[in-house]
N, C-alpha and C positions, 0 to 999 in steps of 0.2 A: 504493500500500500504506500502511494507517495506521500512525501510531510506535507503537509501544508501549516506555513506559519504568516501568523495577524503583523501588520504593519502599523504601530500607535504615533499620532504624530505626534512628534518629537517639541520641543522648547527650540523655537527658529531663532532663539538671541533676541527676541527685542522685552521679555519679561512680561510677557502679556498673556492673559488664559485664552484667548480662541486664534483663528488665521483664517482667513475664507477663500476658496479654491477661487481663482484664476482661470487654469484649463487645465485639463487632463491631457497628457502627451499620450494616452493609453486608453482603450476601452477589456471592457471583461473578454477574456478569451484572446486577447496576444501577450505575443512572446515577448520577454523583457531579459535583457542582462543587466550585471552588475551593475550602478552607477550610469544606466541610461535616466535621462531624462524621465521623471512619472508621474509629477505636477507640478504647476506654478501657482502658489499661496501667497495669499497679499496680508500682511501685519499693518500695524498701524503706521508703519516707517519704511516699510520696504515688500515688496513681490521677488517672492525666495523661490530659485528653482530648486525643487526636491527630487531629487535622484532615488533610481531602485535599491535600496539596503538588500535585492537579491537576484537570484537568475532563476529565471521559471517563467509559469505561464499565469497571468491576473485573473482571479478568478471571481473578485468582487473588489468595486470602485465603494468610498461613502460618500454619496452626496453628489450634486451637479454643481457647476460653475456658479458662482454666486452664493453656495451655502458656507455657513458659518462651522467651523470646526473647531472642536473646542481641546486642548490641548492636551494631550495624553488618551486621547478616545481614539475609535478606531480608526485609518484611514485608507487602507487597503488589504486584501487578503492574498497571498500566494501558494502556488503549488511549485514545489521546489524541485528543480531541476540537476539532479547530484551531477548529472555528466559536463555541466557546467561550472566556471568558476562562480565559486560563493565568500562572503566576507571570513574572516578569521573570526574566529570565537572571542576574544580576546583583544579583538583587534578594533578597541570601543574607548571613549574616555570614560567609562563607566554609568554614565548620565541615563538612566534607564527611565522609562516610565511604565511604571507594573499596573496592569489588567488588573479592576475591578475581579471582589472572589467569583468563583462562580454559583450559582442561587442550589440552595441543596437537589438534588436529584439531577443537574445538571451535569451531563459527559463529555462535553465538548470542552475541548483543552486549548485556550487561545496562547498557544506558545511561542517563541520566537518573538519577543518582544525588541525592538530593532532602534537602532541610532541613526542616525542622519551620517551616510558616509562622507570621505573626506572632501569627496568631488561636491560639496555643498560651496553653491557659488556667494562671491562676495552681496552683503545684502544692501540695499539701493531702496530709494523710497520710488513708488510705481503708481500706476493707475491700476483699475481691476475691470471686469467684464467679461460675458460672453453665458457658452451652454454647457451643460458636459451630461455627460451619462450618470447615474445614480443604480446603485444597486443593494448601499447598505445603511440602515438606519442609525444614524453615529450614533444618536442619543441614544438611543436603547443600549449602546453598547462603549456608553463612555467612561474615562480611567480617570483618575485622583492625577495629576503631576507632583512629580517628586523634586521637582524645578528647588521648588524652597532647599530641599532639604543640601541643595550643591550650592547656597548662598557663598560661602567661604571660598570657593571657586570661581564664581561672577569675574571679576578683573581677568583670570588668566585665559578667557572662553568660555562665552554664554552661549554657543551655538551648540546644542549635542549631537554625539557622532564622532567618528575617527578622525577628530581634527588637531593639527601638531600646535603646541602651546607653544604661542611666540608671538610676538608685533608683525609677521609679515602680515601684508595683507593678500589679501586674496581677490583676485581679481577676478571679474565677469566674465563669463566668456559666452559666445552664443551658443545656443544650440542646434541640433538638426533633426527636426520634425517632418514627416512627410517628404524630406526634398528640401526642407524650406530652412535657410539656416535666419536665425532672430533670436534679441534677448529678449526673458520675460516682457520686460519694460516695450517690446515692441508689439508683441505679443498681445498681450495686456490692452494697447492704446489701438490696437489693431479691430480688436472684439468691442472698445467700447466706440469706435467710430464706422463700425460697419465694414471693416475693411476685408477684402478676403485675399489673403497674405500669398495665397497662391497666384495672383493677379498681378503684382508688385512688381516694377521695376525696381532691381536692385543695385543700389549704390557703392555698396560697401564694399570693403577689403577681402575677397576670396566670396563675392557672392552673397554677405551677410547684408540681409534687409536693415536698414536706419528708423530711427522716428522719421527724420527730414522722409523718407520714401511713402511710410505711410499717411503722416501730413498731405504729401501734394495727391497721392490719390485720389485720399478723401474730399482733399478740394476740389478736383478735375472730373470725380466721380468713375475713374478708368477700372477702378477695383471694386465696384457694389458688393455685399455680400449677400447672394440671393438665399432665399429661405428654403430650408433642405425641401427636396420633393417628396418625404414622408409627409411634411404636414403641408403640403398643397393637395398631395392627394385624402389627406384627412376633408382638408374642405371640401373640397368638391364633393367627397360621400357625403358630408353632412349636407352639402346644399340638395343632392339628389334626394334624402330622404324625405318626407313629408313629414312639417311637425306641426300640432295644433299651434294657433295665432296664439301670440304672448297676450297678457290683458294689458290695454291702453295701460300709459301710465298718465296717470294727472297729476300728478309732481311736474314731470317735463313738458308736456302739452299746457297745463293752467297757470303757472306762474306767473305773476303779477305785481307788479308795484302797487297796488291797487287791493281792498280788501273787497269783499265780495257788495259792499256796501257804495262801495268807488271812492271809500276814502283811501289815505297812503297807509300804509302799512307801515309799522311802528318797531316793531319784532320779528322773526322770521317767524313763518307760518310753523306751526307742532305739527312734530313727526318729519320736518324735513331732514333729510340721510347727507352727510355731507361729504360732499364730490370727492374723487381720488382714491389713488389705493393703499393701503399702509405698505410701507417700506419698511423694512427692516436695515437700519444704520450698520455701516459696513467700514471698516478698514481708519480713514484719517478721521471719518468724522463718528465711528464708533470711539475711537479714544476719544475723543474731543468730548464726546458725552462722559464720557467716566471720569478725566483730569476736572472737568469743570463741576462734577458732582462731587467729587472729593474736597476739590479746593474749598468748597461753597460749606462744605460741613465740619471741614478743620479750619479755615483760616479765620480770623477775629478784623474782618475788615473791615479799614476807614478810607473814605476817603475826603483830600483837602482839595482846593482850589483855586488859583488864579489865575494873571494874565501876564503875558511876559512883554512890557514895550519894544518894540521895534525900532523906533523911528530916530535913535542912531545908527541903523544899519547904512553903510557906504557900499554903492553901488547894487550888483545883484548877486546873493549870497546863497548857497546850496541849506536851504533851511535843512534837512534830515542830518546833512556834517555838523551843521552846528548844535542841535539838539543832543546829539552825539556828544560829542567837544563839552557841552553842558553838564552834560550827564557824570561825563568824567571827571569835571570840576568840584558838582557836589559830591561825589561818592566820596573824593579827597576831601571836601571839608565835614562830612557828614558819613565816616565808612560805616554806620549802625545799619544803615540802609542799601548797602552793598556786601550781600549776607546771606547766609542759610541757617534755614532755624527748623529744629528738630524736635517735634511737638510732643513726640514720645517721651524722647529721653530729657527733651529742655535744654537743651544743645543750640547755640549759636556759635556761629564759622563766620568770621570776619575775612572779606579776601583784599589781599594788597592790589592783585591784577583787577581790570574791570573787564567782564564781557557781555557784552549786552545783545541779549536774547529780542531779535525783531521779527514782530508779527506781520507775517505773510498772509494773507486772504487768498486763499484759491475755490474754486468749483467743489473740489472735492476734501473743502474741509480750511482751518484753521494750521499751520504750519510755523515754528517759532522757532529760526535757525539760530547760530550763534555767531555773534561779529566776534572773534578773539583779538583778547589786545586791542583792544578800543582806545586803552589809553598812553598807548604808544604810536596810534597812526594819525595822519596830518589828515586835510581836508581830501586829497587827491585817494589817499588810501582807504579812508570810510566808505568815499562813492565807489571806488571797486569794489571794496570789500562786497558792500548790500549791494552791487548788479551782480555779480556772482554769485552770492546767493539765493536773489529772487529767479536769476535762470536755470544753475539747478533745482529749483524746486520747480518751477515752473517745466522741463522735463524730467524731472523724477531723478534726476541723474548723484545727488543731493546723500552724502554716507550718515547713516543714523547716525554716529556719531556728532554729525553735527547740528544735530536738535537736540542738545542737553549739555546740560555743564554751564549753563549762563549765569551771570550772578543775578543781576538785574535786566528788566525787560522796559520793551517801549513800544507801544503802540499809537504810529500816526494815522491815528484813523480820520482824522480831518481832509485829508485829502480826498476821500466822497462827502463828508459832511459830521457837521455837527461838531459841538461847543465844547460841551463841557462831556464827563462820562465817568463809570467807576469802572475800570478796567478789574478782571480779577488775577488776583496773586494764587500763583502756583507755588506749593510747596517744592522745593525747599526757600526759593528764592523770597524775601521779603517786604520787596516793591515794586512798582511795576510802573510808568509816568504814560501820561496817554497829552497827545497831540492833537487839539483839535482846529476848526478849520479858519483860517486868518479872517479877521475882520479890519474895518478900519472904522475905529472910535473916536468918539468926539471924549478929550480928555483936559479938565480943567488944569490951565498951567497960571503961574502970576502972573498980569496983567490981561487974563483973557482963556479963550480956549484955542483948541489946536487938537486940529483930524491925526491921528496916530494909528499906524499899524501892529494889529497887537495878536498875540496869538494864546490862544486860550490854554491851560497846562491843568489836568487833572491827575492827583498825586495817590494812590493807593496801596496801601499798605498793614502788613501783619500788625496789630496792635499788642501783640502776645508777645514781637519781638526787639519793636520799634514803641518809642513815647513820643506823645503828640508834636512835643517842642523838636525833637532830633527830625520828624518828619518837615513840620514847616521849616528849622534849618536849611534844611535839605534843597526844599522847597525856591528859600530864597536863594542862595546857593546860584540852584539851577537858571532863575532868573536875572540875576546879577551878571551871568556870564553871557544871559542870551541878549542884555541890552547894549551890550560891546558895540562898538562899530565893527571892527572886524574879529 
């Protein structure tokens, strides 16, 4: 009788309990080797190609594209192939995630409990999309992760699997699917813009499709991705059959500004169903709900307010450089506020560096890379710095590593609108300054008044680790420096 052994997904390094399948390189019934390609899982920070932990034939997939996996549950099943090569016993950083018991009377023996082999490519923040095949119920058959329990190991590799403990990094490489050689990330962008990769002119070095290829596709339309001819021929049976007439609906037919009296309508009518389909929150902006629901339940926040004059500014000046350049000013006269504070233990981390964590707005979610050494670079080096990292994030291209580690954060959300705001504070960090959008006021001076350009500055901050005075400090600080002429 051949083994057949369970595939649990692994802890993909970003610290997080689910990851949601991207695409399947695989359906049930082919044949797979070592370390081929066997799906693409998107985290909150990156889409991880996941390689086969074996050689044999797949004999159950969990889940289609777009479903959520929750970490240590089950993600695929194999029949194992002896005359093929197979991983070493041994040959694991130990990082296991153990199968849930099994329920009494129960004889099925989910063994082969498997690691993420070495061929686990470097992780990269992505987009996600598309379909896949589904043949196994994860939840019914989901594991506890034992992630915690290798906490003391986190620094040396959080990726599990037969991976060598050291600072190299690990670089992407593409893959070859079908013929089609692409990374995740193309992949990925490929399924969420309709693109059929098979259609693609390719750009790259040895054949490897690009974003830039599937961008202009998409734009040109040369690549559509037509809709499989299972479910066109599903339609057309269904149109061929005769089905009784649905009942009117007088929801959509009677709707009216107007109550039945012809006066206006005051409140929505009862019983009206409201439009759309619930989604289920996926990958940036699934974290984004959990960081913002934590913050919101540990952090003791305040926020202060006011406006920073302008109107010594000489000439025309890169406002985000100098909000920057600001930032770094006060953190120097006010370092309480350039901080991590550790609500468990009661632990506050003063840092001499400043690195300030900038809020990126995308489609798919909320994004907070890290400017390092802020306060060591000139006006020329800031605006590199942040176009470099609004364009990796902007293609996915963007190493987790650099969404974390910041001391202090800033959000210039003024540049679409609006004044004033309370930004929230992520732990560990202890403040967070928000940029709102320029005005020009009318501001009493002596002998008279005078139109000044001024810019609004909302200051929010841990009160658990910061006092009111060091924040407005802080505060003045920041504006003292942004009334400079240069």
């Amino acid at each position: 009788m051949s083994e057949t052994k369970t595939f649990f997904l692994p802890d993909l390094g970003e610290g997080l309990p689910d990851a949601t399948i991207v695409e399947w390189m695989v359906k049930p019934g082919d044949s797979i080797a070592l370390d081929e390609p066997l799906v693409s899982m998107e985290t909150a920070k990156a889409v991880v190609e996941v390689p086969s932990p074996f050689s044999g034939k797949v004999l159950a997939l969990a889940g289609s594209a777009g479903d959520v996996i929750t970490t240590g549950a089950v993600l695929a099943e194999f029949e194992i192939d002896s005359s093929k090569p197979q991983r070493a016993e041994g040959h694991d950083t130990g990082h296991h995630h153990v199968p849930p018991p099994s329920p009494a009377g129960t004889s099925r023996d989910l063994a082969g409990v498997s690691c993420l082999p070495s061929r686990l490519l470097g992780s990269r923040i992505r987009g996600a999309g598309g379909e896949g095949p589904s043949s196994i119920n994860a939840a019914s058959e989901s594991a506890p992760s034992t992630a915690a329990d290798e906490k003391a190991d986190a620094d040396a590799g959080t990726v599990v699997g037969a991976m060598e403990s050291s600072d190299r990094v690990h670089a992407e490489q593409a893959s070859q699917v079908g013929g089609i050689k692409a990374m995740p990330v193309v992949r990925a962008l490929a399924k969420k813009l309709q693109v059929d990769l098979s259609k693609v002119q390719a750009s790259g070095a040895e054949g490897v499709i690009t974003l830039k290829d599937v961008k202009q596709a998409a734009a040109n339309g040369s690549a559509t991705l037509q809709p499989p001819s299972a479910t066109r021929a599903t339609a057309s049976a269904s149109q061929a059959v005769p089905r009784a007439p649905a009942p009117a609906s007088s929801t959509a037919a009677s709707r009216t500004a107007l109550s039945a009296s012809g006066k206006p309508m005051r409140t929505s009518p009862p019983g009206t169903a409201a439009s759309g389909q619930p989604e289920q929150l996926k990958g940036v902006r699934r974290n984004m709900a959990r960081v913002m629901a934590d913050a919101h339940a540990k952090v003791a926040l305040t926020t202060i307010c006011d406006d920073a004059d302008l109107h010594a500014w000489m000439g025309k000046q890169d406002i985000t450089a100098r909000l920057v350049r600001a930032m770094v000013a006060a953190c120097k006269a006010v370092p309480a506020l350039n901080a991590w504070f550790d609500g468990d233990k009661l632990v506050r981390t003063l840092h001499t560096q400043v690195d300030i964590g900038i809020a990126v707005d995308t489609d798919d979610g909320l994004f907070v890379p890290a400017l390092r050494n802020a306060d060591m670079l000139d006006a020329n080096g800031v605006r590199g710095g942040i176009q470099r990292l609004r364009a990796q994030v902007a293609d996915r291209s963007i190493a987790a590593s650099e969404l974390s580690g910041y001391t202090i954060s800033l959000s210039n959300f003024g540049m679409f609108a609006g004044r004033y705001a309370t930004p929230v504070v992520v732990p560990p960090t202890v403040a967070i300054i928000g940029a709102g959008k320029l005005s020009h006021d009318v501001v009493a001076v002596i002998g008279g008044i005078e139109v000044h350009r001024r810019l609004p500055l909302s200051l929010s901050f841990d009160h658990r680790a910061c006092t009111g005075g060091e924040a407005a400090r802080f505060l003045a600080a920041l504006m003292d420096d942004l009334s400079q002429p240069h």
